[in-house]
N, C-alpha and C positions, 0 to 999 in steps of 0.2 A: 609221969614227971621225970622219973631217974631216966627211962627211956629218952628221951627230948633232951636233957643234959649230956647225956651220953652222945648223940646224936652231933651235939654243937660242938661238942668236944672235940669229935671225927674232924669234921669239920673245918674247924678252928687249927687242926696240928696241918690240914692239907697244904701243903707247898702251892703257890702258883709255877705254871708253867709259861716259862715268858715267851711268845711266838711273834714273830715280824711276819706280817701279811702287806701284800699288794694288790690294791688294787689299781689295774692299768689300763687304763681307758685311754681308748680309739681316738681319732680324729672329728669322729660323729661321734662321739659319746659313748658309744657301745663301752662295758667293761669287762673285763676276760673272768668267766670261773670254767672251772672245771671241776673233775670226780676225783673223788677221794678213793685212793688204789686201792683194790682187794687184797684183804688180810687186815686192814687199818681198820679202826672203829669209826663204824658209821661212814661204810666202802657202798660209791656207789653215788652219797649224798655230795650235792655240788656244794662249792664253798671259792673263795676267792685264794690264790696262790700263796704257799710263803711255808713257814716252820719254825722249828724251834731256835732259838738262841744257844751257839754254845758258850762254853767255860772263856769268857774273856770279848767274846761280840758282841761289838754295836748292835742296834737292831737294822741298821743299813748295809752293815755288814754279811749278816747274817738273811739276810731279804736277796741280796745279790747272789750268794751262796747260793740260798733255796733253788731261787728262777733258774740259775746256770743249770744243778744238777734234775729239777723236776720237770725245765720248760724248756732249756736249751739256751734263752736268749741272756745278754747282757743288759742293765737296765741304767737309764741314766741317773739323775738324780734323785734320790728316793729323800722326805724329812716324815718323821711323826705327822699326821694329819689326828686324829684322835687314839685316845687308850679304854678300852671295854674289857669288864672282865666275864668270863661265863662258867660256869660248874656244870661240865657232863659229868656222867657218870666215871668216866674212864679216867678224868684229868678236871682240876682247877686250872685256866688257862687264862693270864693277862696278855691281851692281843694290840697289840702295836700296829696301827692300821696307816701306812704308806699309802698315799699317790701317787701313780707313777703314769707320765706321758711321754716317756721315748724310750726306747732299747734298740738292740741291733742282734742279727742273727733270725735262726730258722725257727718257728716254733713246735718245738719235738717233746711229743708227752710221753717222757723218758720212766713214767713207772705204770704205764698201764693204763693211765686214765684217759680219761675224754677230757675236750676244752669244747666254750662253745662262748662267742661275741654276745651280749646281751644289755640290751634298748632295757631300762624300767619302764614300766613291770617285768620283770622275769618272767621268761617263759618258761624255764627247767625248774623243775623239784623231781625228790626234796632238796631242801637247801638248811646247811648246817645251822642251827637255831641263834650258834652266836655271831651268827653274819648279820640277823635280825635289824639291831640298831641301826649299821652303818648302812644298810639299805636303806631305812627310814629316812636317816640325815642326806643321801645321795638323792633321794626321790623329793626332798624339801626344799635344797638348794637349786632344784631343777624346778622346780614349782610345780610340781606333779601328787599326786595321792596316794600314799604308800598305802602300797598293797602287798599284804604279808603273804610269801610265798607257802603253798602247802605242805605239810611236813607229811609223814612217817612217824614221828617220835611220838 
């Protein structure tokens, strides 16, 4: 029992980490993930673009930021589409999940990773656990069967 209090406690003082993510989907529907650069926790695992929030940005702000320095491209208008929260290990992370259907520019995977266009169901794993939901919601508004992609974790 003290254990288990203790535990909530952790827990409970963890900060969330507020991240703007995009997902930008193609003209046929494909949506863009890619890997997560080596060095980073859970390097390697696909997940959909984006990052943290700094001291003072929007999360549209900070969405545009990310794609500039991770993907190369500029992105048009990005709004909140849904908010999910997830606890890895590493981070407590509330994710700001953007839609995006236009940008401009080259797509250059400026930290090492791979990108790869992707029809649901996913064909790449693993894929980061708290991409989960929004694959769910994307595979349901398409009227399709979500299928949870295979993890590692």
């Amino acid at each position: 029992m003290v254990v288990e209090a203790v535990a909530s406690e952790a827990a409970a003082a963890r900060k969330h980490t507020e991240v703007a993510v995009g997902i930008l989907v193609r003209h046929d529907g494909a949506l863009l993930l890619s890997t997560r650069p080596p060095g980073k926790p859970y390097a390697g695992y696909w997940e959909f673009p984006g990052g943290k929030l700094e001291v003072g940005e929007t999360v549209e702000q900070a969405l545009r930021r990310e794609l500039v320095e991770e993907l190369g491209v500029a992105i048009g208008p990005a709004e909140v589409w849904k908010v999910t929260e997830h606890d890895y290990p590493h981070a407590l992370v509330r994710l700001h999940w953007c839609k995006v259907h236009a940008w401009t520019g080259e797509f250059e995977m400026r930290e090492g990773q791979a990108m790869a266009w992707q029809q649901l169901p996913l064909d790449v794993s693993p894929v980061l656990p708290g991409a989960y939901p929004v694959l769910q919601w994307l595979s349901e508004e398409r009227g399709i069967a979500f299928v949870p992609p295979e993890s590692d974790s």
